[in-house]
N, C-alpha and C positions, 0 to 999 in steps of 0.2 A: 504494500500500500504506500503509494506516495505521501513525502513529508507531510502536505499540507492537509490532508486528507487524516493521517493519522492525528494529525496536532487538533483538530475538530473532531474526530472522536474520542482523546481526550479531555476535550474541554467539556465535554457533553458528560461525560464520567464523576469531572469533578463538578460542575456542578448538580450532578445528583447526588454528590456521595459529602456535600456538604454537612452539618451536623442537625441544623434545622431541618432540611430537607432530610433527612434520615428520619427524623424524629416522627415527622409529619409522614412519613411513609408508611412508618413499621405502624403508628397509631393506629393508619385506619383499616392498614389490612388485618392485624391484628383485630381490630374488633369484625370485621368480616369474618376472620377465624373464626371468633368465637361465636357468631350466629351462625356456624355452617356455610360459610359461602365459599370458602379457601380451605385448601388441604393446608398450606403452610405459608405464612406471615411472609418466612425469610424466601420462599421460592419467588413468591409475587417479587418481591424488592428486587430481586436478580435480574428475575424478567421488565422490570419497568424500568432498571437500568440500563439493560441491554439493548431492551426496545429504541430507548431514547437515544442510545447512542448510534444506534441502524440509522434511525429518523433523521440524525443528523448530517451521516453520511450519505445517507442516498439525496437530502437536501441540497448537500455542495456538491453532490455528484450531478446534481439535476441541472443546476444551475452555473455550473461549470462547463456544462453541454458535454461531458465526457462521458462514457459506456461503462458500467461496473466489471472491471475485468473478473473471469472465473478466480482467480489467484485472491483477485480483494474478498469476493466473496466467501469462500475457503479461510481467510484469517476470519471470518465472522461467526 
């Protein structure tokens, strides 16, 4: 994955994996746990960072007008 590409899914990382935004994460999937809506609190958070950091990448990928190579896709 090119520099710049990677340096925005990083940014994307840390901004989710800030302390507030943790906090505010794990709260509310955590009470979905506990009404039964999530198997697990910590999986959601994994996946909503992950997600967010795809979002990001296919965002500057979109708008870069450049093609997702299979290789970038493969580090995802």
């Amino acid at each position: 994955m090119e520099a710049v590409a990677r340096g925005i899914v990083e940014q994307a990382m840390d901004d989710e994996l800030t302390d507030r935004r943790l906090e505010l994460s794990y709260n509310t999937f955590k009470q979905l746990e506990k009404e039964g809506l999530l198997e697990s609190a910590e999986s959601a958070m994994f996946g909503k960072i992950y997600s967010e950091a795809f979002s990001y990448f296919v965002y500057y990928k979109m708008h870069s007008k450049e093609a997702i190579s299979l290789t970038e896709m493969e580090e995802f």
